[in-house]
N, C-alpha and C positions, 0 to 999 in steps of 0.2 A: 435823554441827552443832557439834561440839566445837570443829572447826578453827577456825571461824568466830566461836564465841565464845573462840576463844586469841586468834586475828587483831587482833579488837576489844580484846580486855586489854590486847595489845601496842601497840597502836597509842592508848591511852587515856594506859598506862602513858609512851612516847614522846613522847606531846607533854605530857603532865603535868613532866616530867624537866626537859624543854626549855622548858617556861613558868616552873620555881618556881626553874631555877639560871642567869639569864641571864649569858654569861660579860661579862667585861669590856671586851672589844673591839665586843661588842654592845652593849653600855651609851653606851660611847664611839660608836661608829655612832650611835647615834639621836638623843644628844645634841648631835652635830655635824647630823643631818640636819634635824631640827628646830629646828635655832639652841636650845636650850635652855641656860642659866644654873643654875649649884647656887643660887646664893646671889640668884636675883630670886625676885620672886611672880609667878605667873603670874592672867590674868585667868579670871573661869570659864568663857569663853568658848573660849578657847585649850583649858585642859582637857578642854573637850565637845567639843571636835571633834577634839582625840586620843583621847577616849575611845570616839566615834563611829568613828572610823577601825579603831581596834582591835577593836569588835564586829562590824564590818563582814567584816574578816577572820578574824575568829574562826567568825564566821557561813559565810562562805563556804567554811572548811578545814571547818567540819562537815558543812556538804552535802557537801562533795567526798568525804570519810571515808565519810558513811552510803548515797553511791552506790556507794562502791566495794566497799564490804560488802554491799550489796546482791546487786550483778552476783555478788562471791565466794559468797557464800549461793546465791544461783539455780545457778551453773555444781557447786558440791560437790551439793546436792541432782538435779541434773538426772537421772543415773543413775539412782539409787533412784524418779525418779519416772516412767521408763521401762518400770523393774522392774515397779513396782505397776500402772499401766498393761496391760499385756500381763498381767498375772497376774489384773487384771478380765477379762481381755479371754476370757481362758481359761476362768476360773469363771463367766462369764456364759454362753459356750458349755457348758461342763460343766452345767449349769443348765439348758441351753433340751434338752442331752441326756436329759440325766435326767427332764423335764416329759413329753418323745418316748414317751420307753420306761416310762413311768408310765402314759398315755393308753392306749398301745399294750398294754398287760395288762389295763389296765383293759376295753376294749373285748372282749378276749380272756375272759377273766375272765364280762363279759355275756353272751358266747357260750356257752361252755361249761360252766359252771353249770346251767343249764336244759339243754341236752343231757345234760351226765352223767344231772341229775336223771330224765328224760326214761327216757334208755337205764337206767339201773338199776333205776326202774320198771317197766319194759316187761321188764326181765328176770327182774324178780322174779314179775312176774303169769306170765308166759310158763314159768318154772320152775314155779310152782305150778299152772298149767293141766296140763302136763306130768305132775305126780306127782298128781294128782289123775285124770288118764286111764291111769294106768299101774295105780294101786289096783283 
């Protein structure tokens, strides 16, 4: 999880860099590719639809960012979620064990309870018949 939010800082941090210090030659690029003028006004129309243009790919570098952080999130966690996985997988068999061999005493337990009781009685009467015929 770390990774992935350094990934994102750096990649926040990278195009933040690249938006607030556009070098000069890019300046020059755009203003050549747009026909634009220092010294006319422009209509608001012209504006809006450079400004349209530029949300448009601002829009679509952030889809493209939050998929691919996505995909990186999913592939760093897959591991660990393999791990946890197989370690239910375990405990729920540990689990259906231990239910096994609780029943299994218990049923045991039903049984012999009432036997001992049973035989301890009977051996008790049986000893005192015993010393009572010996007197």
């Amino acid at each position: 999880m770390k990774k992935l939010t350094a990934i994102f800082c750096l990649l926040v941090l990278l195009t933040q860099s690249a938006m607030t210090q556009p070098s000069q030659a890019l300046k020059t690029n755009i203003k050549n590719e747009y026909g634009l003028e220092s010294g006319r006004n422009y209509s608001a129309d012209e504006v809006a639809t450079l400004l349209a243009i530029a949300e448009e790919e601002a829009e679509t570098s952030i889809q493209h960012a939050y998929a691919e952080g996505y995909k990186a999130g999913l592939l760093e966690v897959a591991p660990e979620n393999a791990r946890l996985e197989t370690l239910n997988e375990q405990l729920k068999a540990d689990a259906l064990r231990y239910q096994a061999d609780r029943d299994a005493r218990i049923r045991t337990d039903q049984i012999l309870y009432p036997l001992c009781f049973f035989l301890g009685a009977a051996g008790g009467f049986f000893s005192g018949w015993k010393l009572r015929g010996s007197n």
